[in-house]
C-alpha positions as CSV (number, residue, x, y, z in Angstrom):
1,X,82.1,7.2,81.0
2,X,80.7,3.9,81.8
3,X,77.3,1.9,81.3
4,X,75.9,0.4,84.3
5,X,74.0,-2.3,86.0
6,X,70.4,-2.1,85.6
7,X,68.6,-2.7,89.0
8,X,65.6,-4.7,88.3
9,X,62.4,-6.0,90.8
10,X,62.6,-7.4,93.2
11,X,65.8,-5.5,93.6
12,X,64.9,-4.2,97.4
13,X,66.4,-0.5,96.7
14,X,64.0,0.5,94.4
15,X,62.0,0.6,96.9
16,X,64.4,2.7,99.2
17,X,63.7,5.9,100.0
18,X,66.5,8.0,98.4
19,X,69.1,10.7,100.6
20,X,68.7,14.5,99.2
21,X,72.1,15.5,97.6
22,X,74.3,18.2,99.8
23,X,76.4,19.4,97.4
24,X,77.7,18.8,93.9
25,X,81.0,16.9,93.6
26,X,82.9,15.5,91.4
27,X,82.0,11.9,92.0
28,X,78.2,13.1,91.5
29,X,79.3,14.8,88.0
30,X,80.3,11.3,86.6
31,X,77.7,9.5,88.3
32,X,75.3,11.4,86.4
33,X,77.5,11.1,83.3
34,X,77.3,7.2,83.8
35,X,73.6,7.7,84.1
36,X,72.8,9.2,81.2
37,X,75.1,6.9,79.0
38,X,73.1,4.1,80.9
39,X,69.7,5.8,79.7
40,X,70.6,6.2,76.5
41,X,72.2,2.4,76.2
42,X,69.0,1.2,77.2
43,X,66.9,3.1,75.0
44,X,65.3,5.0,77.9
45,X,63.8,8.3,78.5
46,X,64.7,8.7,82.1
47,X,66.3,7.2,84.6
48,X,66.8,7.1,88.8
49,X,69.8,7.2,90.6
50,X,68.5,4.5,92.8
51,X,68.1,2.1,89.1
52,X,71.6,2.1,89.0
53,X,71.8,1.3,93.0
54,X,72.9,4.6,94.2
55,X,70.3,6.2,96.7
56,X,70.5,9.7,95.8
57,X,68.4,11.6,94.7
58,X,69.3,12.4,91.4
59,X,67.3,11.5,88.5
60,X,68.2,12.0,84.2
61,X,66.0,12.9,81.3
62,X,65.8,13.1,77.7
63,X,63.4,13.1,75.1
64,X,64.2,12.9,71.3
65,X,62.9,16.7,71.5
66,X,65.4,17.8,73.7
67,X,68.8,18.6,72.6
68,X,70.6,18.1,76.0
69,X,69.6,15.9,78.8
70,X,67.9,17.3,81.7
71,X,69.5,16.4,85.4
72,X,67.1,16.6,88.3
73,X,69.2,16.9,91.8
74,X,66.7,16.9,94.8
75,X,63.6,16.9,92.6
76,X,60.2,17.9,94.0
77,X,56.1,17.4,92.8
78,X,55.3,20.4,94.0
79,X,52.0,20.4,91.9
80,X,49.7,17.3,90.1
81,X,46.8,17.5,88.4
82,X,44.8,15.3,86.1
83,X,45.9,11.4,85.4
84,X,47.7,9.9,82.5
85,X,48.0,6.4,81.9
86,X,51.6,5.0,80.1
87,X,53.4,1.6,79.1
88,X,56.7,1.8,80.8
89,X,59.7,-0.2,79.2
């Protein structure tokens, strides 16, 4: 596994919009390895493909809750409701 380089504004691809994932490989199994060794690293709760500077849509998560990470490939809203306001790291 490896940590990697953090993407920060004004990087230009996080505002790219990211490709939908065709199919599971084994490149995108360590990629999302990577990521979550990247999260964790930074002390983070979740993290974008496109963070890293991959545009894919792939996307990790993990709370101090959870006892495994949660890996979003192709994720959708397909409901909001209500507003919540948070301080992002």
């Amino acid at each position: 596994m490896a940590i990697l380089d953090m993407r920060l504004l004004p990087d230009p691809i996080l505002r790219m919009q990211a490709k939908k994932v065709a199919k599971v490989t084994p490149q995108l199994k360590t990629l999302v390895e990577n990521m979550i060794q990247t999260m964790r690293d930074q002390q983070g709760v979740g993290l974008a493909a496109n963070q890293i500077g991959s545009l894919q849509k792939v996307a990790v998560i993990e709370t101090p809750e959870m006892e495994e990470p949660l890996v979003l490939i192709n994720p959708e809203i397909m409901k909001k409701e209500g507003e919540r306001e948070v301080v992002e790291g």
